[in-house]
ZADREN-437968 format. One record per residue (C-alpha): residue number from 1; residue in one letter; z negated, x, y. Coordinates in pm, 1 decimal, always signed. Layout:
{num->NUM residu->A zz->Z xx->X yy->Y}
...
***
This chain:
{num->1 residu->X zz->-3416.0 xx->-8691.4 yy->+4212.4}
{num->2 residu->X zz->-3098.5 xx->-8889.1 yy->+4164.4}
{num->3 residu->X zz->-2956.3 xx->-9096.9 yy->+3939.7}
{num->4 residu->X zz->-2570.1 xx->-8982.4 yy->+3885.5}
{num->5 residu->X zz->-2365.8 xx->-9315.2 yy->+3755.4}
{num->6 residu->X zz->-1981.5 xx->-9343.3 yy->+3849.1}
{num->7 residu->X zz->-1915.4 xx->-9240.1 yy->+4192.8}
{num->8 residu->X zz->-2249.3 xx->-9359.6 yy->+4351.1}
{num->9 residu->X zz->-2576.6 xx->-9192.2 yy->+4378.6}
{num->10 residu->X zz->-2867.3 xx->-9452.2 yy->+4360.3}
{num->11 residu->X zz->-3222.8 xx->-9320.5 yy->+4417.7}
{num->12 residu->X zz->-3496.5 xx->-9290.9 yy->+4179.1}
{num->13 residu->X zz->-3682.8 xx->-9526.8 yy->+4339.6}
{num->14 residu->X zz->-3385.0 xx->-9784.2 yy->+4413.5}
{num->15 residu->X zz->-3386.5 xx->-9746.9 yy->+4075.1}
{num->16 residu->X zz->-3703.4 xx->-9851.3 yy->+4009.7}
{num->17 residu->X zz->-3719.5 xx->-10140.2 yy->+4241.4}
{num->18 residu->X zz->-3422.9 xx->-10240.4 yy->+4095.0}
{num->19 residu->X zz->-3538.8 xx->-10240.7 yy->+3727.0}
{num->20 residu->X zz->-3896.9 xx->-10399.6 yy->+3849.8}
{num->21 residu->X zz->-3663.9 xx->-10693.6 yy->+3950.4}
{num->22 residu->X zz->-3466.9 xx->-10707.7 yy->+3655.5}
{num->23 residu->X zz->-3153.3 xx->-10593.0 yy->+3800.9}
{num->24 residu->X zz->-2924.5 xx->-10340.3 yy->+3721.9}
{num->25 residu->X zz->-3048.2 xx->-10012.5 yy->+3855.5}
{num->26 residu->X zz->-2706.0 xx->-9885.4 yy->+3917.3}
{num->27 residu->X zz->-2529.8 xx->-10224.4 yy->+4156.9}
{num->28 residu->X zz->-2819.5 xx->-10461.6 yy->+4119.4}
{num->29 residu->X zz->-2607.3 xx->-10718.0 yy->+4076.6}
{num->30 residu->X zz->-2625.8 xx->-10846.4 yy->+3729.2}
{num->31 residu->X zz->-2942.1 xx->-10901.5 yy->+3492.5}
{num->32 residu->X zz->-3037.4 xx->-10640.3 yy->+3255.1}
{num->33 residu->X zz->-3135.5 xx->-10898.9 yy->+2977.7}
{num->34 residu->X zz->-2972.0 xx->-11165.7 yy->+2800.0}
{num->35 residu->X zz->-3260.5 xx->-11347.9 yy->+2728.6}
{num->36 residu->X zz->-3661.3 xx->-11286.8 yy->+2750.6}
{num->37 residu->X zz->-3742.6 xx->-10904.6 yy->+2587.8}
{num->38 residu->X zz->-3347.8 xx->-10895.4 yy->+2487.1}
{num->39 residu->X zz->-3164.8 xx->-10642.7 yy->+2703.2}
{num->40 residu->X zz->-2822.7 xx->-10634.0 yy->+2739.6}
{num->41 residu->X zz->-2573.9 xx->-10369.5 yy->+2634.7}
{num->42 residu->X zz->-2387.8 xx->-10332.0 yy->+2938.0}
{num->43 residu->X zz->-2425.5 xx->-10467.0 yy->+3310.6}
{num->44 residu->X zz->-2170.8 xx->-10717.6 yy->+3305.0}
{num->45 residu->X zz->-2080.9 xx->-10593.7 yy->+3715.4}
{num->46 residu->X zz->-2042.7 xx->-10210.7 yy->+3718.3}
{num->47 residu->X zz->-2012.0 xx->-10160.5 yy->+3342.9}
{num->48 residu->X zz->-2296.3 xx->-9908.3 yy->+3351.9}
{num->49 residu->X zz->-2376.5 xx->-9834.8 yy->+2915.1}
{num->50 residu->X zz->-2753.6 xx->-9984.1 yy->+2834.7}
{num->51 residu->X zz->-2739.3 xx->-9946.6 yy->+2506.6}
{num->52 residu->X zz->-2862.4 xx->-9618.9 yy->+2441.7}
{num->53 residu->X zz->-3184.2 xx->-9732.5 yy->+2575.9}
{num->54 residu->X zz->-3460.6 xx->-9792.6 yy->+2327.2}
{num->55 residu->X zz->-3760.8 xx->-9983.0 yy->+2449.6}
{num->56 residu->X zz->-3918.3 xx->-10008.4 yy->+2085.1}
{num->57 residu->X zz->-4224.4 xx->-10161.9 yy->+2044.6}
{num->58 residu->X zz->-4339.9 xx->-10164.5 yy->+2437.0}
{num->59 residu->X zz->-4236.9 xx->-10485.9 yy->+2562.4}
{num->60 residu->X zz->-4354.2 xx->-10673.1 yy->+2262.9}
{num->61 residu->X zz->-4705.9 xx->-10481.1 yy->+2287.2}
{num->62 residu->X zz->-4765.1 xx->-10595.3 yy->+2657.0}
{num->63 residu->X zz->-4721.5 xx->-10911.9 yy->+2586.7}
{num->64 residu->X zz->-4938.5 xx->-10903.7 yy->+2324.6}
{num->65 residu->X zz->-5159.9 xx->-10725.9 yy->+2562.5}
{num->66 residu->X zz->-5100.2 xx->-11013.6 yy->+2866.6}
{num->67 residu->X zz->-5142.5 xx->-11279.1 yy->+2619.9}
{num->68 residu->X zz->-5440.0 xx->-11161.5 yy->+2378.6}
{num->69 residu->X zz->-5659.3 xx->-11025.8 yy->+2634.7}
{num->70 residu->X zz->-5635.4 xx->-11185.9 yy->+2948.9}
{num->71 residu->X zz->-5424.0 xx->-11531.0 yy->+2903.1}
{num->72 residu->X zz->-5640.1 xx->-11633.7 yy->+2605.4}
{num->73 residu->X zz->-6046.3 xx->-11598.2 yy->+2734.0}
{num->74 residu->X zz->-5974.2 xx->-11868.2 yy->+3031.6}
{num->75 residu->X zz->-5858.2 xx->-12070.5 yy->+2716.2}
{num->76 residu->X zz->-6182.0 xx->-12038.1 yy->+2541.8}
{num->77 residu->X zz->-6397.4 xx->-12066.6 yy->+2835.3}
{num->78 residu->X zz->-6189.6 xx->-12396.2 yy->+2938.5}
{num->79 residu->X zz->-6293.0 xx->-12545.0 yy->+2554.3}
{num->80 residu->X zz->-6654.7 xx->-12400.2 yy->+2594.4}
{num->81 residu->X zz->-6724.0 xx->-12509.7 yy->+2956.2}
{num->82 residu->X zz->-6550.2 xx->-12867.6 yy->+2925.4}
{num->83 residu->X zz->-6598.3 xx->-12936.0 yy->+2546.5}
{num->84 residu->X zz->-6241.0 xx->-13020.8 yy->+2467.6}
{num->85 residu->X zz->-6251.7 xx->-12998.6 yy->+2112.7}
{num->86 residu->X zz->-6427.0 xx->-13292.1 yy->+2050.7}
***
C-alpha cells in the first residue's frame, strides 16, 4: 500500500516512521505540530493539507494515560519510601 501525495509515492511504512518522528509523512522535512498536541494545518515544505485530520480525544487520553498511571506511582512511592512530606 501507497500513499499517493503530489507526484511522489511514499510507502506506508515511510509513512509511519515518518509520523513516529514527528515529521511530515509526505517530505519529512517539516514538523507536523506547532506546538505540543497542536498539529499543524499544512506542512510548511511540500504543502501537503493536514487539516482534515481529526485526532479527537486520543492524544489528550494518552497522556492522561502516561501521566496517571505510570509517571505518578514512582511519585508516591518516592513520598512513601523517603517521607518527603514532612
Amino acid at each position: 500500500m501507497t500513499i499517493s501525495t503530489n507526484t511522489n509515492k511514499v510507502s506506508k511504512w515511510d509513512a509511519v516512521w515518518r509520523g513516529y518522528r514527528q515529521r511530515c509523512p509526505h517530505c519529512d522535512s517539516a514538523p507536523l505540530f506547532r506546538v505540543y498536541l497542536k498539529p499543524v494545518e499544512r506542512c510548511t515544505h511540500c504543502g501537503e493539507n493536514f487539516g482534515h485530520i481529526c485526532a479527537d480525544d486520543l492524544p489528550p487520553y494518552l497522556t492522561i494515560v502516561v501521566v496517571g498511571h505510570i509517571v505518578a506511582p514512582f511519585f508516591m512511592l518516592t513520598d512513601h519510601l523517603y517521607n518527603l512530606s514532612g
